[in-house]
TIDREN-540458 format. One record per atom (N, C-alpha, C): residue number from 0; residue in three letters; atom name; x, y, z. Coordinates in nm, 2 decimals. Each point is the difference from the previous one (the first is absolute). Layout:
! TIDREN-540458
seq: NUM, type: Ala, atom: CA, x: X, y: Y, z: Z .
...
***
This chain:
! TIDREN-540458
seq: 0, type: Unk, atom: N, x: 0.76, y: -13.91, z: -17.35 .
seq: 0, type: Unk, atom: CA, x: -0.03, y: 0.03, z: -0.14 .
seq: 0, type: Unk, atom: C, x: -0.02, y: 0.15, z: -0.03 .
seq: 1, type: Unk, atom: N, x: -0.07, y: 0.06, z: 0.05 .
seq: 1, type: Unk, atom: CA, x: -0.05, y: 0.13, z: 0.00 .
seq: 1, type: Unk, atom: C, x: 0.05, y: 0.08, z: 0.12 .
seq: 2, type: Unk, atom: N, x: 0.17, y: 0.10, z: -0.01 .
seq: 2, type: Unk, atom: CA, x: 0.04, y: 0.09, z: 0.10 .
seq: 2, type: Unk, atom: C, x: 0.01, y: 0.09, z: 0.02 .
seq: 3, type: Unk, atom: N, x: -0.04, y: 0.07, z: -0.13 .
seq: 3, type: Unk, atom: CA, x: 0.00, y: 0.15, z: -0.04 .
seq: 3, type: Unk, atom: C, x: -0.08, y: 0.08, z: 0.09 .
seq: 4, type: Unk, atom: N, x: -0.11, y: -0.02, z: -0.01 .
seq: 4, type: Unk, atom: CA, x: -0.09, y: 0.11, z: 0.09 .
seq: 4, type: Unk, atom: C, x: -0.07, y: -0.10, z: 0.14 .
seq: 5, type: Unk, atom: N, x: -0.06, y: 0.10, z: 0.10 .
seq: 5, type: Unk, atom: CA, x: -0.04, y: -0.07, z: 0.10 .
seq: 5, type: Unk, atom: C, x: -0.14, y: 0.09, z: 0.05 .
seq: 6, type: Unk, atom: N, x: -0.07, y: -0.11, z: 0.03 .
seq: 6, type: Unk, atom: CA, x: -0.17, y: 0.02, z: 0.03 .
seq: 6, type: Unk, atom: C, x: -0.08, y: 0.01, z: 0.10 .
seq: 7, type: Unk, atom: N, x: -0.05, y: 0.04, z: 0.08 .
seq: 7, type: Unk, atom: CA, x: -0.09, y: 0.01, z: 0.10 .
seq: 7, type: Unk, atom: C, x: -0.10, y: 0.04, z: -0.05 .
seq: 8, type: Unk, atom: N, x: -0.10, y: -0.14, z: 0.10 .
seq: 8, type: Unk, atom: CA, x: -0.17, y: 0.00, z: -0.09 .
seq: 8, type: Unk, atom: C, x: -0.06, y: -0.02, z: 0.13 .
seq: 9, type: Unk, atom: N, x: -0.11, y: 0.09, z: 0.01 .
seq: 9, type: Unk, atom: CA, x: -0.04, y: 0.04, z: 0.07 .
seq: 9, type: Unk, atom: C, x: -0.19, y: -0.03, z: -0.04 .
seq: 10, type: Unk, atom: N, x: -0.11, y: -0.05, z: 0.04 .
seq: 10, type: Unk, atom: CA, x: -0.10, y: -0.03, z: 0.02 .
seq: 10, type: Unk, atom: C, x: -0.15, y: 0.08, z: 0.09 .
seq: 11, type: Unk, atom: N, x: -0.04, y: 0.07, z: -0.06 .
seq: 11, type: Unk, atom: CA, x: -0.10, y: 0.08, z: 0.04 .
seq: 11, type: Unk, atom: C, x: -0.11, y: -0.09, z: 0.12 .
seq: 12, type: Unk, atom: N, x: -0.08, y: 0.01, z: 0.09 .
seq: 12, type: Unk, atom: CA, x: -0.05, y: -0.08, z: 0.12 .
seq: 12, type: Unk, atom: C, x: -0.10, y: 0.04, z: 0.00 .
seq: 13, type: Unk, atom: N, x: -0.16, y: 0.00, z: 0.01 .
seq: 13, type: Unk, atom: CA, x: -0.09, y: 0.09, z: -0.01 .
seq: 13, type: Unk, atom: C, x: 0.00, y: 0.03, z: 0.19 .
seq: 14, type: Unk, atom: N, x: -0.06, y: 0.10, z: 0.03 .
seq: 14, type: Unk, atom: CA, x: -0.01, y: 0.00, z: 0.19 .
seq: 14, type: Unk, atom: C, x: -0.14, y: 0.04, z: -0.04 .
seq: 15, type: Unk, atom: N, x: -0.07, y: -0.11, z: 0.07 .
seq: 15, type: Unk, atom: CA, x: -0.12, y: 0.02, z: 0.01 .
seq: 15, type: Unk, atom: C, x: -0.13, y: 0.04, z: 0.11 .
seq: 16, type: Unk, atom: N, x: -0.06, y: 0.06, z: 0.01 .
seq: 16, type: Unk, atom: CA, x: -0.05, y: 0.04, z: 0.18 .
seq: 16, type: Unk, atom: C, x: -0.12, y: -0.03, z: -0.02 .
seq: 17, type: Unk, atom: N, x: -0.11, y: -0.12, z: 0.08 .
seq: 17, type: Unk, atom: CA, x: -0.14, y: -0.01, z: -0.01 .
seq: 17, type: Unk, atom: C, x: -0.06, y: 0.00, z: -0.16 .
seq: 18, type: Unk, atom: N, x: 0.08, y: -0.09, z: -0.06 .
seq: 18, type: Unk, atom: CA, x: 0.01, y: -0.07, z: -0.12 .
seq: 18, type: Unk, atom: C, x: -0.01, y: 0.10, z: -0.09 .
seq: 19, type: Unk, atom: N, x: 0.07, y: 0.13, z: 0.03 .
seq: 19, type: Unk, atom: CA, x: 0.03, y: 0.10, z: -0.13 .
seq: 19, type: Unk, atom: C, x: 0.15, y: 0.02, z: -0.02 .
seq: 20, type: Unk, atom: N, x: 0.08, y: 0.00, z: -0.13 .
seq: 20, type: Unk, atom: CA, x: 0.12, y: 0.08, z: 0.03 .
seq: 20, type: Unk, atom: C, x: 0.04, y: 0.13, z: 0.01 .
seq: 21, type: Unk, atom: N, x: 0.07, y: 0.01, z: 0.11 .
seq: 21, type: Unk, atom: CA, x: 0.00, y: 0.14, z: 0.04 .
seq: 21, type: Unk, atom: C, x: 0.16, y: 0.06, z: -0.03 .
seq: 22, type: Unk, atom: N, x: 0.11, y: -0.11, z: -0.08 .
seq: 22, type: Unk, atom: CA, x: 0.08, y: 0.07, z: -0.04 .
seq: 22, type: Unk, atom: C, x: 0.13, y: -0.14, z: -0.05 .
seq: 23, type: Unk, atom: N, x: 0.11, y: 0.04, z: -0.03 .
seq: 23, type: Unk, atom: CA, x: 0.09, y: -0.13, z: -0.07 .
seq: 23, type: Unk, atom: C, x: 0.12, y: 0.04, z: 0.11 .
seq: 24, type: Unk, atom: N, x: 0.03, y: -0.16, z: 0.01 .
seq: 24, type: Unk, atom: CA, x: 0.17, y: 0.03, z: 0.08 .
seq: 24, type: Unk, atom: C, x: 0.07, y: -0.12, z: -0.13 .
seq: 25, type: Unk, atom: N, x: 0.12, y: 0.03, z: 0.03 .
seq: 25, type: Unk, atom: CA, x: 0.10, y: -0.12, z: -0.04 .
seq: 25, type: Unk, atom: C, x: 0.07, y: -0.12, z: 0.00 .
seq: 26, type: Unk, atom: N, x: -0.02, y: -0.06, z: -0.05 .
seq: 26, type: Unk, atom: CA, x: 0.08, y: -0.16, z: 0.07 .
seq: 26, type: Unk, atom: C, x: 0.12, y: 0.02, z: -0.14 .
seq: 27, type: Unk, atom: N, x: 0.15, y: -0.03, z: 0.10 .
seq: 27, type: Unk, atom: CA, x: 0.10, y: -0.02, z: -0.06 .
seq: 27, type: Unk, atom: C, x: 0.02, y: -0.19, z: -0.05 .
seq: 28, type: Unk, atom: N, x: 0.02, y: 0.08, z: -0.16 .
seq: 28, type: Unk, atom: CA, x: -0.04, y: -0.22, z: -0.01 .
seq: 28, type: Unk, atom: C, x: 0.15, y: 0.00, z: -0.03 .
seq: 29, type: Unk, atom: N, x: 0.12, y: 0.05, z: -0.03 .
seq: 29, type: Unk, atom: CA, x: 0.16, y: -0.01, z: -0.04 .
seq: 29, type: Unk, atom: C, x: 0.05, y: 0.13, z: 0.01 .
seq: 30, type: Unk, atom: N, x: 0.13, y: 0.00, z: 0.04 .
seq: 30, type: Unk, atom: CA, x: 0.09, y: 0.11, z: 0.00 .
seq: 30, type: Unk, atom: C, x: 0.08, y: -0.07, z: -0.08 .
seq: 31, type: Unk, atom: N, x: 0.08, y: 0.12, z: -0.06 .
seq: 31, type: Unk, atom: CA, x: 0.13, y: -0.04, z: -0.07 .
seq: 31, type: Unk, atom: C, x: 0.04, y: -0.13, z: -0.02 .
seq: 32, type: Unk, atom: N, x: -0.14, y: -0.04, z: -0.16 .
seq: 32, type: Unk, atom: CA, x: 0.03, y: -0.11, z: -0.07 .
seq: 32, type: Unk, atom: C, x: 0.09, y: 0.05, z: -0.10 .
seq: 33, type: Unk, atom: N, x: 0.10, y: -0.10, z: -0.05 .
seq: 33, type: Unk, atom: CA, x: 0.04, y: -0.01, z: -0.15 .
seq: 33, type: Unk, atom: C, x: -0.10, y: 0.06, z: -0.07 .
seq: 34, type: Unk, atom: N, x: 0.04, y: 0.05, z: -0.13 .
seq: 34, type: Unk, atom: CA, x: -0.11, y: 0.02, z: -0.14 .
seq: 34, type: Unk, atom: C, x: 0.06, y: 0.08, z: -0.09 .
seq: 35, type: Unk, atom: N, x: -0.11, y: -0.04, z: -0.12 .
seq: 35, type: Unk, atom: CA, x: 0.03, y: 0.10, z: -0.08 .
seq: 35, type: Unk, atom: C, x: -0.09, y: 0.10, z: -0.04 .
seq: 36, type: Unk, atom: N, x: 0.00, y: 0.10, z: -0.02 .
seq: 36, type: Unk, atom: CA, x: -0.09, y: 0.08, z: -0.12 .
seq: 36, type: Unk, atom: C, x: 0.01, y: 0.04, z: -0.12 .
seq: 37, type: Unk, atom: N, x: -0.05, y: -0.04, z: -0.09 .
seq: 37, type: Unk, atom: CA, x: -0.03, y: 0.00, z: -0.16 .
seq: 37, type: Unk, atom: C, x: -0.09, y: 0.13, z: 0.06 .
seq: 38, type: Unk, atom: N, x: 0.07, y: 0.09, z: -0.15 .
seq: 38, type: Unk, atom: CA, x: -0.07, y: 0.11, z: -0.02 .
seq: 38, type: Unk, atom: C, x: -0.03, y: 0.00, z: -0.17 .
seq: 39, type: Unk, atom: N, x: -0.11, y: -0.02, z: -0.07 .
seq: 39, type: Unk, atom: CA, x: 0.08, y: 0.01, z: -0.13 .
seq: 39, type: Unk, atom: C, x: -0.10, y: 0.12, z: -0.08 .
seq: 40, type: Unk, atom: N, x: 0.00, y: 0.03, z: -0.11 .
seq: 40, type: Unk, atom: CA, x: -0.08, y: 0.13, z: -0.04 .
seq: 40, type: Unk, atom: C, x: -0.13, y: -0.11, z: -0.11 .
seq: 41, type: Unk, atom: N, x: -0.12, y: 0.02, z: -0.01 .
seq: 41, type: Unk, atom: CA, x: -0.12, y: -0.06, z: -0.03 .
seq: 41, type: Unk, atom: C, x: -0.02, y: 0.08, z: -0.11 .
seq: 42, type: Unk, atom: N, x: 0.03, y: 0.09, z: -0.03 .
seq: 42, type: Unk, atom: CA, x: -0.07, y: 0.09, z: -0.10 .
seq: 42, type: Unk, atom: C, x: 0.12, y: 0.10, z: -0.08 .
seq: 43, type: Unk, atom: N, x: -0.04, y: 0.06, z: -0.09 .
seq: 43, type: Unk, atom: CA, x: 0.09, y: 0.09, z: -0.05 .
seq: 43, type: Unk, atom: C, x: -0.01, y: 0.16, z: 0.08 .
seq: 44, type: Unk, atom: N, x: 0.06, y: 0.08, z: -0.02 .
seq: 44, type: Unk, atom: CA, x: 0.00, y: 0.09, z: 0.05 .
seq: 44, type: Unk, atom: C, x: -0.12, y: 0.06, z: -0.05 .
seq: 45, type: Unk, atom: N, x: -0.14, y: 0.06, z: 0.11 .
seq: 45, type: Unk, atom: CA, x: -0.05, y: 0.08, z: -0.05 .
seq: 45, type: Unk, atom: C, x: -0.03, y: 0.20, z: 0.02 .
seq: 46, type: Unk, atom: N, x: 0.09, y: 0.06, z: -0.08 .
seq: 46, type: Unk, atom: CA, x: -0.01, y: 0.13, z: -0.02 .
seq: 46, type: Unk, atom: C, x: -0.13, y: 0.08, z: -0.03 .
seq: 47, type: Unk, atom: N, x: 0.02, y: 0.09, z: 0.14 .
seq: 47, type: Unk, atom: CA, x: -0.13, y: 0.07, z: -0.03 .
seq: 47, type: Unk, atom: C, x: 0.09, y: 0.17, z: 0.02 .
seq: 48, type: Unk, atom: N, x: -0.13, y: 0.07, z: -0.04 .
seq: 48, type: Unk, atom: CA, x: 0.08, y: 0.16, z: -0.02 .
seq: 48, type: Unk, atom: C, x: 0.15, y: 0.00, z: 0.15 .
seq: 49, type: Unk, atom: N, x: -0.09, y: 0.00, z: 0.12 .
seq: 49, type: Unk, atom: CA, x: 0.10, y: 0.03, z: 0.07 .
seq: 49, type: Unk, atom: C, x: 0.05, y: -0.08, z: 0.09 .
seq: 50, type: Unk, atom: N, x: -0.01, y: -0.14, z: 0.02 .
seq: 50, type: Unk, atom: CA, x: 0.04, y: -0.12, z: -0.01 .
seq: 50, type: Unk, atom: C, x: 0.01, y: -0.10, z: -0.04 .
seq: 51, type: Unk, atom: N, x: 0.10, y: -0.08, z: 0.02 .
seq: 51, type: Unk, atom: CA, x: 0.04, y: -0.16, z: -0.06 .
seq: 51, type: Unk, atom: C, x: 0.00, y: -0.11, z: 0.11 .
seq: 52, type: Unk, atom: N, x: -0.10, y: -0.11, z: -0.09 .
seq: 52, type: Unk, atom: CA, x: -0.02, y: -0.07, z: 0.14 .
seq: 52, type: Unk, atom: C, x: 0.01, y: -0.17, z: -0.03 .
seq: 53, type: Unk, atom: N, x: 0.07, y: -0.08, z: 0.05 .
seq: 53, type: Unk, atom: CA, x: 0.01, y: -0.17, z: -0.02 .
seq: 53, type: Unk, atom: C, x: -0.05, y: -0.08, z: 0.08 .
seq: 54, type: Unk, atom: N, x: -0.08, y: -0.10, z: -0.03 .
seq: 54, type: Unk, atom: CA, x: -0.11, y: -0.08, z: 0.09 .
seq: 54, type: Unk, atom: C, x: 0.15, y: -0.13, z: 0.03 .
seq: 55, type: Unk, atom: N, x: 0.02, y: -0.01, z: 0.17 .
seq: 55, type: Unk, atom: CA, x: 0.14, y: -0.08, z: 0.05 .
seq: 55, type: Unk, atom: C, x: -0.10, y: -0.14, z: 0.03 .
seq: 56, type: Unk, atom: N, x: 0.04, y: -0.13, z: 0.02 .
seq: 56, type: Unk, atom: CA, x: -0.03, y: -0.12, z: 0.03 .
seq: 56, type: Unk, atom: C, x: 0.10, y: -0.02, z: 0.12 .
seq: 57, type: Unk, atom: N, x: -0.03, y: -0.01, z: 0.11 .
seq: 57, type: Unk, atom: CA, x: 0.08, y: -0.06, z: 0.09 .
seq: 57, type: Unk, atom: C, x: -0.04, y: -0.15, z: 0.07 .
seq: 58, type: Unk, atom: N, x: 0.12, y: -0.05, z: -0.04 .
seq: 58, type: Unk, atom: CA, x: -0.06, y: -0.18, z: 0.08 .
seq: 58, type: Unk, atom: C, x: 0.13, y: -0.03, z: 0.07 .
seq: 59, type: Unk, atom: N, x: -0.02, y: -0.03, z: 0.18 .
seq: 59, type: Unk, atom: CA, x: 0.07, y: -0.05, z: 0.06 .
seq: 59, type: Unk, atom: C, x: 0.06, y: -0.16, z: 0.00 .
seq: 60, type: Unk, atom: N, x: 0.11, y: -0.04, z: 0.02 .
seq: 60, type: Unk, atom: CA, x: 0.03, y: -0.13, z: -0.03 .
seq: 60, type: Unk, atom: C, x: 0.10, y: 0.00, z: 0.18 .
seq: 61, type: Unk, atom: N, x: -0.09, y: -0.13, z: 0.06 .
seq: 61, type: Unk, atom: CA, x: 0.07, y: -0.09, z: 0.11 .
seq: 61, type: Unk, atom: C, x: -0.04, y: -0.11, z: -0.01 .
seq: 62, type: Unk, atom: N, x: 0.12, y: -0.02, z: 0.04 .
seq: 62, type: Unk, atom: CA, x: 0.06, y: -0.22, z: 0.02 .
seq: 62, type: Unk, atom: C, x: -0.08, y: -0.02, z: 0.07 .
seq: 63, type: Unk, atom: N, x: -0.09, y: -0.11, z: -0.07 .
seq: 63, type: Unk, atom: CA, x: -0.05, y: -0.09, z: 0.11 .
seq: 63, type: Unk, atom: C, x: 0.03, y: -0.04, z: 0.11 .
seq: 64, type: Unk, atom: N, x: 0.14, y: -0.01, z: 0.05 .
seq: 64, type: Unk, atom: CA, x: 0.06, y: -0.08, z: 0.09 .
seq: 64, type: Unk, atom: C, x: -0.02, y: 0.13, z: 0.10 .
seq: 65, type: Unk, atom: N, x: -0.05, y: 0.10, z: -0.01 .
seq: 65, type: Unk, atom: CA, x: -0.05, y: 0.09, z: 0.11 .
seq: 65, type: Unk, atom: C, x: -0.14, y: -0.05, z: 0.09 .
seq: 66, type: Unk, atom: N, x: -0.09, y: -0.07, z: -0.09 .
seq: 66, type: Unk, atom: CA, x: -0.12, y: -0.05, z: 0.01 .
seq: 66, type: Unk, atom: C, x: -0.09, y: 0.13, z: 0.07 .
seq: 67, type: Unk, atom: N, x: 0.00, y: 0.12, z: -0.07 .
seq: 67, type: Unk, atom: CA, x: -0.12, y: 0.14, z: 0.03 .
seq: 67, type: Unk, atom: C, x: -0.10, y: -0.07, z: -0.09 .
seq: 68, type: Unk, atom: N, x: -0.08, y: 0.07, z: 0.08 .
seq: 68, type: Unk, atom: CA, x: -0.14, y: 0.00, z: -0.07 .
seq: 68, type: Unk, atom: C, x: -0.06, y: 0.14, z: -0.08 .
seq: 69, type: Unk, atom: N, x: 0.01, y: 0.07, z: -0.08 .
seq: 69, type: Unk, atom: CA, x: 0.00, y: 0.12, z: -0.02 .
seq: 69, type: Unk, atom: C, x: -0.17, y: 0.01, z: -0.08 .
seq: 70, type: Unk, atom: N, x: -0.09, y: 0.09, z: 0.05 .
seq: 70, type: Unk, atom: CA, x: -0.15, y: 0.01, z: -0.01 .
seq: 70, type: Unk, atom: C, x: -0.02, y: 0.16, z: -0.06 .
seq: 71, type: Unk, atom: N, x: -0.11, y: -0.01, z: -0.14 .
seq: 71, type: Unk, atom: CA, x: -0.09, y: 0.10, z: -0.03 .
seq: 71, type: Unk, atom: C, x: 0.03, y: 0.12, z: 0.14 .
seq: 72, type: Unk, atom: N, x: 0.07, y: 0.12, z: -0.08 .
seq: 72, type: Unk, atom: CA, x: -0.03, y: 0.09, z: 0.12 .
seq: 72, type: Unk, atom: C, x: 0.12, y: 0.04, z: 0.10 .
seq: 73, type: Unk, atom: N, x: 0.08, y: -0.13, z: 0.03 .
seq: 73, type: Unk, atom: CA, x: 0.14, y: 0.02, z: 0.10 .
seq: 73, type: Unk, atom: C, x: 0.08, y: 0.13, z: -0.04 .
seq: 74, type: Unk, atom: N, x: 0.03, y: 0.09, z: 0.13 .
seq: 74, type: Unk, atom: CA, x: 0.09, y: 0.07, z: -0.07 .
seq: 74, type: Unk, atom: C, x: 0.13, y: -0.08, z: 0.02 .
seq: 75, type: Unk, atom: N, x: 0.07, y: 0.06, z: -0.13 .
seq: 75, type: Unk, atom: CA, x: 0.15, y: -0.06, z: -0.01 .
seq: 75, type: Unk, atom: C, x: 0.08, y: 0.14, z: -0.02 .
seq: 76, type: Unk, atom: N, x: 0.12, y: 0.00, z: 0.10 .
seq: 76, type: Unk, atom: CA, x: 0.08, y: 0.13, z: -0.02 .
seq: 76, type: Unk, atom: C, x: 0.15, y: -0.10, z: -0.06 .
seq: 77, type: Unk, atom: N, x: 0.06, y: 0.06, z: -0.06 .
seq: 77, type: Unk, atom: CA, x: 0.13, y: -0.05, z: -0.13 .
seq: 77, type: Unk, atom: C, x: 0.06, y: 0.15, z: 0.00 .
seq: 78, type: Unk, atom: N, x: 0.18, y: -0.11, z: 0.04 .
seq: 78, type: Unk, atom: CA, x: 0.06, y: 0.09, z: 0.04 .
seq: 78, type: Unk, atom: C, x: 0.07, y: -0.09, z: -0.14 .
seq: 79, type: Unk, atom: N, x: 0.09, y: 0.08, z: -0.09 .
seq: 79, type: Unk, atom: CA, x: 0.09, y: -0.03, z: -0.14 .
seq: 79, type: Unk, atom: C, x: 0.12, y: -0.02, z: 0.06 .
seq: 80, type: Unk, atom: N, x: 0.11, y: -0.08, z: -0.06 .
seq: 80, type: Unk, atom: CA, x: 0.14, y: 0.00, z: 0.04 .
seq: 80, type: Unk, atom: C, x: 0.00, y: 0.16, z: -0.04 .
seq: 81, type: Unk, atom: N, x: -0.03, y: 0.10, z: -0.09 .
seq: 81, type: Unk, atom: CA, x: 0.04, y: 0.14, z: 0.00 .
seq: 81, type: Unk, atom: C, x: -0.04, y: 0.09, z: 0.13 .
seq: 82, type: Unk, atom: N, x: -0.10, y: -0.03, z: 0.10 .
seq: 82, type: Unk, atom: CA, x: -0.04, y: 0.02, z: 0.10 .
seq: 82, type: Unk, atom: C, x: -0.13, y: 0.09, z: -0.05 .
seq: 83, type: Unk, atom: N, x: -0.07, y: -0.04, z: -0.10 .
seq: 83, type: Unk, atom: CA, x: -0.11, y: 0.07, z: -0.07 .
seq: 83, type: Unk, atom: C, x: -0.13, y: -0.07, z: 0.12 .
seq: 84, type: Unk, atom: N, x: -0.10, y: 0.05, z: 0.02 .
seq: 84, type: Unk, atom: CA, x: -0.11, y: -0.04, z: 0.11 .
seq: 84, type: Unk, atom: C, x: -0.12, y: 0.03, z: -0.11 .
seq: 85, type: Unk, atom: N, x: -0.11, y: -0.13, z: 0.02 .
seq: 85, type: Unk, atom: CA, x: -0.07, y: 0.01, z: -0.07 .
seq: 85, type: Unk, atom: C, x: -0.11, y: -0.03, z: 0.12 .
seq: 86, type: Unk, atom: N, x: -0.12, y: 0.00, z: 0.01 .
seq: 86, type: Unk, atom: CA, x: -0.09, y: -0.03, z: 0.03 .
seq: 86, type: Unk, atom: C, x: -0.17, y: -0.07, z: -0.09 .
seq: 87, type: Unk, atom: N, x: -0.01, y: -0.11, z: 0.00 .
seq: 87, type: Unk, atom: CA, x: -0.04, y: -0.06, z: -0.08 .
seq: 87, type: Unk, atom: C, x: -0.14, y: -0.04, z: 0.03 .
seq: 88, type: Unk, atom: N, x: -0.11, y: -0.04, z: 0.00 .
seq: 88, type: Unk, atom: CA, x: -0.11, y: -0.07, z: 0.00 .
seq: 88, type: Unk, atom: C, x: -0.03, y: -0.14, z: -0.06 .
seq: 89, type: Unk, atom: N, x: 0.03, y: -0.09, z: 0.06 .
seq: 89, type: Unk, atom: CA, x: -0.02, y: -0.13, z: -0.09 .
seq: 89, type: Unk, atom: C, x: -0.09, y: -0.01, z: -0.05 .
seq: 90, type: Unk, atom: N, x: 0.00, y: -0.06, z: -0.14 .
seq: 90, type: Unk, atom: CA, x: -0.13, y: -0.08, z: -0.07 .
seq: 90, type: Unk, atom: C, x: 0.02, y: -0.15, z: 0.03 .
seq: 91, type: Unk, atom: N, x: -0.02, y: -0.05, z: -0.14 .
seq: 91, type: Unk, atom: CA, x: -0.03, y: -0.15, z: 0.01 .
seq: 91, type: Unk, atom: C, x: 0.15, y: -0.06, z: -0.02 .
seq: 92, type: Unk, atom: N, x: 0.03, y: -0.13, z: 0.08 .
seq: 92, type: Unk, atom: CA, x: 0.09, y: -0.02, z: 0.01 .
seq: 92, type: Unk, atom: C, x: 0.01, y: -0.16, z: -0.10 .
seq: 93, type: Unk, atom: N, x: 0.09, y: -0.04, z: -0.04 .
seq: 93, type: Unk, atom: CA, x: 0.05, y: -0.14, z: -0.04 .
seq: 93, type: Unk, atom: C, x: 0.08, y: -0.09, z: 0.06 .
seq: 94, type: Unk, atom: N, x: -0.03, y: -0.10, z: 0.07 .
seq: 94, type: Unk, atom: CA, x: 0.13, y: -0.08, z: 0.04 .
seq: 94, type: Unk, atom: C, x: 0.03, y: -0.10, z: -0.10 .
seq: 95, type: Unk, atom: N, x: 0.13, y: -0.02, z: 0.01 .
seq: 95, type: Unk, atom: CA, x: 0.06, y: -0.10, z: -0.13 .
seq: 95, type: Unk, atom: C, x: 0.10, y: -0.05, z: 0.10 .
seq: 96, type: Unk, atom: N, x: 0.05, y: -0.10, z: -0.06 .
seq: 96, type: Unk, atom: CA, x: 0.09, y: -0.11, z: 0.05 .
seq: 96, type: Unk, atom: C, x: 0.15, y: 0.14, z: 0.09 .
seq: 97, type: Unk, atom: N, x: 0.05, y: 0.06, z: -0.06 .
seq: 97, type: Unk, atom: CA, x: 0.11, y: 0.08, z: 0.07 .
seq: 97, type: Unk, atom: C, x: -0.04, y: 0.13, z: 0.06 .
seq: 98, type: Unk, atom: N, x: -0.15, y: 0.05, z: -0.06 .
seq: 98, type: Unk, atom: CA, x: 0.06, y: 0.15, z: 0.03 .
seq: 98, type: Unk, atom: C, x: -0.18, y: 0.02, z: -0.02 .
seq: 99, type: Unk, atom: N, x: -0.04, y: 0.08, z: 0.16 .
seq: 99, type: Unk, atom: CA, x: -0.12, y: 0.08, z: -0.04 .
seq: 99, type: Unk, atom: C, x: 0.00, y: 0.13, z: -0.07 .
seq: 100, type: Unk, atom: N, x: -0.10, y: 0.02, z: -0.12 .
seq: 100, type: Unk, atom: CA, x: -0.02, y: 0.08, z: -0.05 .
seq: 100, type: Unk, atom: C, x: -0.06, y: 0.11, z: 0.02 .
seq: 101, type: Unk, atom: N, x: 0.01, y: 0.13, z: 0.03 .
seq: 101, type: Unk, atom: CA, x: -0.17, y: 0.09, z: 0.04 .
seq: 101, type: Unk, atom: C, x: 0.02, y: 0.12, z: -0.06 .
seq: 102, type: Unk, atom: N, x: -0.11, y: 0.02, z: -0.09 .
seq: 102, type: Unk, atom: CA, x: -0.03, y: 0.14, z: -0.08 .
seq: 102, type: Unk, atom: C, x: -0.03, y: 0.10, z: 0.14 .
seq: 103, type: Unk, atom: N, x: 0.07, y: 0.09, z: -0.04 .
seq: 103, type: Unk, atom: CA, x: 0.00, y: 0.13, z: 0.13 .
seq: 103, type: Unk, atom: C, x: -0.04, y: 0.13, z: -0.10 .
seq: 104, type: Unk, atom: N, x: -0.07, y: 0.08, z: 0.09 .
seq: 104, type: Unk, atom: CA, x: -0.08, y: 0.15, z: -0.04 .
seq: 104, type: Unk, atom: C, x: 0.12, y: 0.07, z: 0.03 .
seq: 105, type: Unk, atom: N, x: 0.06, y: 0.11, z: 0.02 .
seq: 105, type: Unk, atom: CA, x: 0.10, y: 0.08, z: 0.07 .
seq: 105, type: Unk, atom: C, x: -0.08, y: 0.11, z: 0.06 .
seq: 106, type: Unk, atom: N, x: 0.06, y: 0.04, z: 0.14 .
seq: 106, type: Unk, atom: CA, x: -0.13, y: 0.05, z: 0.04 .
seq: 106, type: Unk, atom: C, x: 0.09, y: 0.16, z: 0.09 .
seq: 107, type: Unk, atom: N, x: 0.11, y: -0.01, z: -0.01 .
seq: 107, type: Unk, atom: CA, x: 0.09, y: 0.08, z: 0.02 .
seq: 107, type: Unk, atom: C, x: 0.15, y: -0.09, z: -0.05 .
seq: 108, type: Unk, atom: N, x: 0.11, y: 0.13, z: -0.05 .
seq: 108, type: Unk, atom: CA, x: 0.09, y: -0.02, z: -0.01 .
seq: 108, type: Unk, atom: C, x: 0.13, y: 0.10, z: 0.07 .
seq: 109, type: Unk, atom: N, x: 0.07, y: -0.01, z: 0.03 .
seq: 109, type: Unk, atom: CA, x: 0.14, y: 0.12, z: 0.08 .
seq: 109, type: Unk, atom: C, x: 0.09, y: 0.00, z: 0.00 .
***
């Protein structure tokens, strides 16, 4: 359903030493899923003396038939069929009958 762009989501781990954390590693939860990224503009342009600035909405879309689990916080890196790289922060996610939903923060783009 969704072949345009492709996703690697990645999961923060707390490491903990003598029940304190003492720092985060990674757990890779997918590489190179299908998806898509919706980028759309939320607001009108707002103009100030020496910049202009538009509040973006980004919500990732994958097929269920991947069955990921995607959590508050996962990083997600999205690569565009244009080969645009985004780096994302999951929020809250929706599953529906074909396709999980997840509001993403952008947290770098290149």
């Amino acid at each position: 359903m969704f072949r345009d762009d492709r996703c690697t989501i990645k999961r923060p781990i707390a490491i903990e030493e003598e029940g304190e954390t003492i720092g985060y590693d990674e757990e890779i939860i997918a590489v190179d899923v299908p998806c898509h990224l919706s980028v759309q503009s939320i607001s009108a342009v707002n103009q100030t003396q020496s910049t202009a600035s538009v509040l973006l909405d980004y919500v990732l879309y994958i097929d269920t038939k991947h069955k990921i689990s995607i959590k508050p916080n996962d990083e997600i890196i999205v690569t565009t069929k244009f080969n645009q790289v985004y780096e994302l922060r999951a929020g809250e996610s929706h599953i529906y009958n074909l396709t999980i939903q997840t509001h993403c923060e952008v947290t770098k783009t290149a």
